[in-house]
N, C-alpha and C positions, 0 to 999 in steps of 0.2 A: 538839706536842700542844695542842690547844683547850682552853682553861679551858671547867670549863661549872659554868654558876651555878645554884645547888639555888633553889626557892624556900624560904618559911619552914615554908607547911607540912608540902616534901618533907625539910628538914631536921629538924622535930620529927618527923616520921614513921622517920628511921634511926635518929635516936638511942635511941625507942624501942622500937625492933631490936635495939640494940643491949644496952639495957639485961638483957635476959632471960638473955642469953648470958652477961653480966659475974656477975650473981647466982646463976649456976647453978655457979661457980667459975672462969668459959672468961677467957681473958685479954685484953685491951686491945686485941694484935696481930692475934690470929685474931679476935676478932668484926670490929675495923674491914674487914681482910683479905674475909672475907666477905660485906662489902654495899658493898667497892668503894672506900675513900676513903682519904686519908692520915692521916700524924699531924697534922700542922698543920690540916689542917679537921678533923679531930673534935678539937684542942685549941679554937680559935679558936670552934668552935658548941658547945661545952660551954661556954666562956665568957661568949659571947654571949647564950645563951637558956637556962643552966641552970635548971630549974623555973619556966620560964613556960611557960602555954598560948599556942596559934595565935594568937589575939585578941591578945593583949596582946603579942606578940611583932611582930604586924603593925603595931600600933598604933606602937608603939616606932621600929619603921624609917620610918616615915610623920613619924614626930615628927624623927627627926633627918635626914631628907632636908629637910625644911621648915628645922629650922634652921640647917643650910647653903647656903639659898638665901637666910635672913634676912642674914646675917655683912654686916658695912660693909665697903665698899672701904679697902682701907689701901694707895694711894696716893691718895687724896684730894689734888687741889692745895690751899693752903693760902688762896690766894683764894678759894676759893667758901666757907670760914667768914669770918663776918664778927662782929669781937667787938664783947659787948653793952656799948653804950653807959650810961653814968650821966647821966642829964638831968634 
């Protein structure tokens, strides 16, 4: 079976789907049950995005995909530093 990856605003969009169902008394099981997902993605997107909006949720993913392209090589060989001289 294919993973298939929600975007952010299709994720804030079930969860609050999902919320109406929870407040109405309905349980965890059958709401997720009902719009299709398991327990570990509505744990992991309740963790992720709990009470943030679209914007700033997108923002977020943008910001740590960037900072994963920043990260330094850690095998750097040891020659290409060159330590600072006192003169």
């Amino acid at each position: 079976m294919a993973r298939n990856r929600h975007s952010d605003d299709t994720v804030l969009k079930l969860l609050r789907e999902i919320e109406p169902k929870l407040a109405n008394g309905g349980d965890v099981r059958t709401a997720r049950r009902a719009i299709g997902i398991g327990d570990a993605a509505y744990s992991n997107w309740r963790r992720q995005s709990g009470g943030v909006g679209s914007a700033k949720l997108s923002k977020f993913r943008d910001l740590e995909r960037e900072r994963e392209n920043i990260r330094p090589e850690r095998n750097v060989p040891l020659e290409r530093h060159r330590p600072l001289r006192a003169d």
